[in-house]
KOLDO-137641 format. One line per 4 residues: number of its first residue (from 1); their letters; for each residue x, y, z of N, C-alpha, C. Coordinates in Angstrom, 2 decimals, m for minus. Last residue first. Example, Ala and Ser with C-alpha at 12.3 -4.5 7.8 and 13.67 -1.06 7.14 Angstrom:
<rs>
2) SA) 12.85,m2.25,7.08,13.67,m1.06,7.14,12.90,0.03,7.87 | 13.19,m5.69,7.80,12.30,m4.50,7.80,13.20,m3.30,7.80
</rs>
This chain:
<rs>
159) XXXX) m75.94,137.13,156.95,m75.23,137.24,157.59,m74.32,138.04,156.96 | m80.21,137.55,156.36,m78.89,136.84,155.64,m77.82,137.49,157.08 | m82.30,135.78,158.57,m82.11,136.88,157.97,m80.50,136.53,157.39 | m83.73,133.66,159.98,m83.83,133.83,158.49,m83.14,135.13,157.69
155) XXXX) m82.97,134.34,162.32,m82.45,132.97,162.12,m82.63,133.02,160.49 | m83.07,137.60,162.50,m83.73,136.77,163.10,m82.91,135.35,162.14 | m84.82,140.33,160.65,m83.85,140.08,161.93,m84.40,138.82,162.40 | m84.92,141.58,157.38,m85.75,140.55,158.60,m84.23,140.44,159.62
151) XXXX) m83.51,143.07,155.34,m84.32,143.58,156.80,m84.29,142.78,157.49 | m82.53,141.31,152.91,m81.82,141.57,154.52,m82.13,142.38,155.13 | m84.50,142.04,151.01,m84.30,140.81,151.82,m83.39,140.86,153.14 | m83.91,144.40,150.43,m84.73,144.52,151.11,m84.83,143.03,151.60
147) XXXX) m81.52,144.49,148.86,m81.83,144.86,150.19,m83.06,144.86,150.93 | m82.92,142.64,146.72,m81.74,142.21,147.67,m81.58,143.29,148.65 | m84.62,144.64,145.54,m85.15,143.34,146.24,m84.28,142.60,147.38 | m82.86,146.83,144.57,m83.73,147.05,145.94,m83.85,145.90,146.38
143) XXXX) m81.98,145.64,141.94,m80.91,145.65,142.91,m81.63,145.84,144.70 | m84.96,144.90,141.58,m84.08,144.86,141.14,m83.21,144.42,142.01 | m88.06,147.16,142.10,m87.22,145.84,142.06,m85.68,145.88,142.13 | m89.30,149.25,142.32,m88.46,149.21,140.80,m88.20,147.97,140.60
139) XXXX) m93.09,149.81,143.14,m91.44,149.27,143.63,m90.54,148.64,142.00 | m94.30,153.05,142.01,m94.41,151.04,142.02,m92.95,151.14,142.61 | m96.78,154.89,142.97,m95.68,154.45,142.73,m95.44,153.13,142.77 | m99.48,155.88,143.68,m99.30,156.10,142.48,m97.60,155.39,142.47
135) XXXX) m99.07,156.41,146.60,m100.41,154.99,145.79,m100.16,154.88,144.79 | m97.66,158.34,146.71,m97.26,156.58,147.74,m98.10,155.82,146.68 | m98.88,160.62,145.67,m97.77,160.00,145.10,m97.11,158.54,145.51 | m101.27,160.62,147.26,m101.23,160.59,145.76,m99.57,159.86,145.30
131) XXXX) m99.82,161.06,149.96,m100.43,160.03,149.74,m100.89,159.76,148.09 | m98.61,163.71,149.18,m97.65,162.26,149.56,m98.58,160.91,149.55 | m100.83,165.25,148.84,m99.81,164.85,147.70,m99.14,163.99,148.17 | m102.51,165.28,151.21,m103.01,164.84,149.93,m101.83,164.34,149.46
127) XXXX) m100.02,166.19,153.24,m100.23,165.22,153.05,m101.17,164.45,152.06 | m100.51,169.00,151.92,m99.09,168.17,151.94,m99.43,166.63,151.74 | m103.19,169.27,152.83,m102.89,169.33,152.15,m101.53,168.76,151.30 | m102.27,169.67,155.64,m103.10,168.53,154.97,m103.16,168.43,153.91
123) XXXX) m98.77,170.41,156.47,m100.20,170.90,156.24,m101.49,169.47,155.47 | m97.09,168.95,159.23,m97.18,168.58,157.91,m98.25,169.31,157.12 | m97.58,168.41,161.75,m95.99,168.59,161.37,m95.93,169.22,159.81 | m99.24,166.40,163.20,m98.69,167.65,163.50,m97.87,168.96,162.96
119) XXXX) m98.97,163.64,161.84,m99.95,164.56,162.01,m99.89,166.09,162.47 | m96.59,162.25,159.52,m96.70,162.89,160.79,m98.18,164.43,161.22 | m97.57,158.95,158.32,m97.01,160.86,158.30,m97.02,161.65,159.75 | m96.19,156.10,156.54,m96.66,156.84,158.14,m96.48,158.89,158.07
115) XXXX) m97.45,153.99,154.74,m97.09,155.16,154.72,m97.53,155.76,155.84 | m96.53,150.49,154.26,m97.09,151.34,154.69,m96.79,152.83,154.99 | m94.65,149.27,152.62,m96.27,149.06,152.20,m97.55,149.63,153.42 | m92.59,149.83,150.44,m92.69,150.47,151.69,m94.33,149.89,151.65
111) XXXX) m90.20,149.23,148.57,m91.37,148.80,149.04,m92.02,148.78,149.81 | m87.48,151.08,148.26,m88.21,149.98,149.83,m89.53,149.06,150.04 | m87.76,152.66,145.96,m86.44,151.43,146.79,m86.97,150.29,148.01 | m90.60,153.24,145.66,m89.86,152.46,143.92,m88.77,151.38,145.13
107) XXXX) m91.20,153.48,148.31,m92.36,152.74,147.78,m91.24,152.18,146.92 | m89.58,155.82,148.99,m90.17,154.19,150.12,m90.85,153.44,149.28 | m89.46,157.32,146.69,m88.49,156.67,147.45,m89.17,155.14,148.50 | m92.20,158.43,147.30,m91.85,158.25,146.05,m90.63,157.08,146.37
103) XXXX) m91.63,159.85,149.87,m93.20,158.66,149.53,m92.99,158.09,148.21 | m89.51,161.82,149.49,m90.08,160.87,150.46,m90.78,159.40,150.38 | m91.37,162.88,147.85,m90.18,162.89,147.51,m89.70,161.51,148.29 | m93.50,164.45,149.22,m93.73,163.50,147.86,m92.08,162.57,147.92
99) XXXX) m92.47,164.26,152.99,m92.35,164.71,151.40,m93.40,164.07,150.40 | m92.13,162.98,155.00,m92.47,164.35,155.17,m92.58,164.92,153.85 | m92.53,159.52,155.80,m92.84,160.63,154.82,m93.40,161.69,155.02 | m91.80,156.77,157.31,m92.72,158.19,157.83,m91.64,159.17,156.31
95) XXXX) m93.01,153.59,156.22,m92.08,154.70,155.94,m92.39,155.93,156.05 | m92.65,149.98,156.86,m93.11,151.55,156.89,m92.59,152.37,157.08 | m92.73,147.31,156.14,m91.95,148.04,155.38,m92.77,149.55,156.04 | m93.85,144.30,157.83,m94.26,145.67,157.47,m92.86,146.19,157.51
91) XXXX) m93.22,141.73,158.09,m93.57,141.51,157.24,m94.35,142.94,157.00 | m92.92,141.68,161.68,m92.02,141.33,160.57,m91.81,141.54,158.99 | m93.81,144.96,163.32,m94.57,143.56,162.89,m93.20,143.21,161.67 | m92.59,147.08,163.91,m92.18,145.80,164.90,m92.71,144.69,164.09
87) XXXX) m93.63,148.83,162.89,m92.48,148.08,161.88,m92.07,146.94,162.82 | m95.61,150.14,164.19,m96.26,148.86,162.65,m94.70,148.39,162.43 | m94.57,151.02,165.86,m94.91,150.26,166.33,m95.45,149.28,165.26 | m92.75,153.16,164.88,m91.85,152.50,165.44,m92.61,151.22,165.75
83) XXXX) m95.27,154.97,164.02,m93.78,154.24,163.01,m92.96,152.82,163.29 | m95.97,155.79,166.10,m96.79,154.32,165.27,m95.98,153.72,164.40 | m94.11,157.52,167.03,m94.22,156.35,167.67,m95.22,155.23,166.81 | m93.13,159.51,164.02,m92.54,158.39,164.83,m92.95,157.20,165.58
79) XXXX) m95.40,161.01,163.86,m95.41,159.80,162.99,m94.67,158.94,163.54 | m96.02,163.07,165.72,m94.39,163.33,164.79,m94.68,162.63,163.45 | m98.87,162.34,166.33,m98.18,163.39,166.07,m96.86,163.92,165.11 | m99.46,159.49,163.44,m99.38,160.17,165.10,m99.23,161.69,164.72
75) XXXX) m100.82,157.25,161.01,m100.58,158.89,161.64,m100.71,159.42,163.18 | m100.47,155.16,158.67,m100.34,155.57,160.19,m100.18,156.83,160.01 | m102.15,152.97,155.93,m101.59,154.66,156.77,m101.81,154.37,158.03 | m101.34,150.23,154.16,m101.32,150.88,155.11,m101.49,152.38,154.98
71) XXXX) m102.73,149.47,150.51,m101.14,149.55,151.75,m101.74,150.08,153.01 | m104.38,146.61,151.92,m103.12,147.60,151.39,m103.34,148.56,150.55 | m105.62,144.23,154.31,m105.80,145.63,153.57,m104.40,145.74,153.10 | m105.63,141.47,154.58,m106.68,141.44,154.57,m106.81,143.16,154.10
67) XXXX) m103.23,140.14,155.04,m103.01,140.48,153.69,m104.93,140.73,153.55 | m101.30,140.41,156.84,m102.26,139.33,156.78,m102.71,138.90,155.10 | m100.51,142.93,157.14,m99.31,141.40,157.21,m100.17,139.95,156.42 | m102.63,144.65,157.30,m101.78,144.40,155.98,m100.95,143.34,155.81
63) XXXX) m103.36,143.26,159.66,m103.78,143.41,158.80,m103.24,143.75,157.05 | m101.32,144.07,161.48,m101.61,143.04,160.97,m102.70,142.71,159.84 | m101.55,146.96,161.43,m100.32,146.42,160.62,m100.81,145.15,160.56 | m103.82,147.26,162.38,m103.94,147.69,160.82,m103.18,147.10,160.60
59) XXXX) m103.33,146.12,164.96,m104.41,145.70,164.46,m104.24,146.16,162.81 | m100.89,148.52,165.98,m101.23,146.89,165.77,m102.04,146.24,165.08 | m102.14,151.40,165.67,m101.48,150.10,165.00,m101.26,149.14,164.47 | m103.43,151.16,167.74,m104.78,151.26,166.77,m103.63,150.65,165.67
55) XXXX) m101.95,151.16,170.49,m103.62,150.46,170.08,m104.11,150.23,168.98 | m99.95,152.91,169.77,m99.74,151.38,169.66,m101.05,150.51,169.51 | m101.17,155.12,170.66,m100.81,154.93,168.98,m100.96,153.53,168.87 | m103.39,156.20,172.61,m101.90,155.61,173.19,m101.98,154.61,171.12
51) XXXX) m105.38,159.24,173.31,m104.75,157.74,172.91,m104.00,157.08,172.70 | m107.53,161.78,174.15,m106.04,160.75,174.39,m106.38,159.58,174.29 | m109.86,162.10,171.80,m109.39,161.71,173.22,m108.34,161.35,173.76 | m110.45,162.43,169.29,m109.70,163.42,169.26,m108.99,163.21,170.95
47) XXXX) m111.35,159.68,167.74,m112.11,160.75,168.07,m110.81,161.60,168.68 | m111.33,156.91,166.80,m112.27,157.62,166.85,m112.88,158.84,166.94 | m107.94,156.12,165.90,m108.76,156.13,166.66,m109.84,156.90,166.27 | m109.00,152.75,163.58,m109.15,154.44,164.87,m107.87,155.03,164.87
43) XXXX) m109.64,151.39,161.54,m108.89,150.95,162.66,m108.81,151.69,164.04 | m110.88,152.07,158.21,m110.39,152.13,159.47,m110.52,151.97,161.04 | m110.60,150.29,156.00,m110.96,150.21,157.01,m109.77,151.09,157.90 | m111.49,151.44,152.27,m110.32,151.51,153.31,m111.19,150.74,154.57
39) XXXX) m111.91,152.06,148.98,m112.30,151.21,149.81,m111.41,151.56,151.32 | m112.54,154.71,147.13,m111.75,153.85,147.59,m111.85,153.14,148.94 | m114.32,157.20,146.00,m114.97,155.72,146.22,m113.66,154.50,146.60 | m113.43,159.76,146.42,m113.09,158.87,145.25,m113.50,157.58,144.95
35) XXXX) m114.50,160.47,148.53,m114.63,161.17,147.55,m114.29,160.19,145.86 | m113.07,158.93,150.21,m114.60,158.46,150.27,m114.92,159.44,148.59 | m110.46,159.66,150.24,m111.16,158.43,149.76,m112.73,158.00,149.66 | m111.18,162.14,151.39,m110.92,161.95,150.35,m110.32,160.51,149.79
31) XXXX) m111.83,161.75,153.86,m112.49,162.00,153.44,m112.25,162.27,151.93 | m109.22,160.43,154.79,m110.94,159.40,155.05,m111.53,160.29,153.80 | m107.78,162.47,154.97,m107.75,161.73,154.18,m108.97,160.55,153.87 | m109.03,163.89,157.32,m109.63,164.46,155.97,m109.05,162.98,154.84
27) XXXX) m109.26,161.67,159.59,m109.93,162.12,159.31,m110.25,163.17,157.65 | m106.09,162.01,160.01,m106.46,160.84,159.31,m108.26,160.96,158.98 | m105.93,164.68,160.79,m105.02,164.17,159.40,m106.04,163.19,159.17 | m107.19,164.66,163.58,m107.57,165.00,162.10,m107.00,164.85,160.73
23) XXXX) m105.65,162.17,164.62,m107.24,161.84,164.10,m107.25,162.89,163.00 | m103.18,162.46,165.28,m103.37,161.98,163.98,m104.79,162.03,163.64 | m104.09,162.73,168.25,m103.17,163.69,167.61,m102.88,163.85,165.91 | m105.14,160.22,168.97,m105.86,161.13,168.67,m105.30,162.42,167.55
19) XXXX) m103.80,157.98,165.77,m103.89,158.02,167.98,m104.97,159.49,167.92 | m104.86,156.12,163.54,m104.22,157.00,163.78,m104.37,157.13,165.47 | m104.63,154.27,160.28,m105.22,154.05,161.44,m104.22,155.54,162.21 | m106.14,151.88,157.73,m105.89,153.35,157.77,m106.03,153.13,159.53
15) XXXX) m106.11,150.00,154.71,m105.81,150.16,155.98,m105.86,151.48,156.49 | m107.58,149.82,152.11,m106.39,150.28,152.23,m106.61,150.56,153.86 | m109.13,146.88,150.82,m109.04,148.12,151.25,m107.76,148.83,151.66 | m107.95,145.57,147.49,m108.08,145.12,149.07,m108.23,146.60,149.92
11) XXXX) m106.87,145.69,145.05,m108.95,145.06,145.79,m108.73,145.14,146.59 | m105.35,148.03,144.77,m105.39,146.93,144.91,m107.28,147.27,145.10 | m104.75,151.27,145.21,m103.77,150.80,144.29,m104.14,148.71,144.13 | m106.76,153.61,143.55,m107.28,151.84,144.58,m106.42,150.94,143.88
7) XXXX) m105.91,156.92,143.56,m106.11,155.10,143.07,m105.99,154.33,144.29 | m106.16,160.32,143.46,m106.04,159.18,144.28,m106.15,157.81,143.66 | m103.98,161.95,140.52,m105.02,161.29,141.39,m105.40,160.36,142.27 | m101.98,163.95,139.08,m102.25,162.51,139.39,m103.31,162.65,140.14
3) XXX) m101.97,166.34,136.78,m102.37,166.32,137.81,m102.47,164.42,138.08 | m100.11,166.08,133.61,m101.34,165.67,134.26,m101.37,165.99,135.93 | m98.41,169.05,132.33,m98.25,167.80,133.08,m99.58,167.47,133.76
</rs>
């Protein structure tokens, strides 16, 4: 069986953003996009200082909303609180993945267009393969599309 590999699943850089507790996660993955020549911006944080998740967030998720990077990465400690803070944005699908398995799922059923991990929690390595396998998967469509239209909350959402 082939070994998969990182891909530039688009032209558009791939977002990337983390609090301190996520810096080194999000730090080796940096470094294996750079290895592969894949485009990304990242967003921070910078450096290993206490940092409050929601800061660095915001700015990536809009950014993928925008449609200026994709897909996304978040990385906190658990993953939870950036989790909780890119999905506030309307038009972000994000999905904390402790697995391939995981990352495989959010992407074919959910179209997940951002992948949140948990920095703490997870060996780095681990996280290589969930991010190989998020970039490497397509959304199936189908029967998914109709659930995934009834996420939105709000005057447009179905009843």
């Amino acid at each position: 069986m082939e070994e998969k590999s990182l891909i530039q699943p688009t032209d558009k850089p791939i977002g990337i953003c983390s609090d301190h507790a996520g810096y080194p996660m999000k730090m080796y993955l940096i470094s294996l996009l750079d290895k592969k020549g894949i485009a990304y911006k990242d967003f921070g944080a910078y450096s290993m200082e206490s940092s409050d998740y929601a800061d660095f967030a915001h700015p990536m998720a809009s950014a993928v909303e925008n449609g200026e990077c994709y897909p996304g990465i978040a990385i906190c400690a658990s993953g939870n609180g950036i989790n909780m803070s890119v999905n506030k944005h309307q038009n972000i699908r994000a999905a904390l993945c402790w697995t391939e398995e995981l990352a495989f799922f959010a992407r074919a059923h959910n179209n997940a267009n951002v992948l949140t991990l948990p920095g703490l929690y997870i060996p780095l390595e681990e996280a290589h393969k969930i991010l190989i396998t998020f970039l490497n998967s397509s959304f199936e469509g189908g029967r998914h599309q109709r659930r995934i239209d009834k996420i939105p909350c709000g005057e447009n959402s179905s009843k």
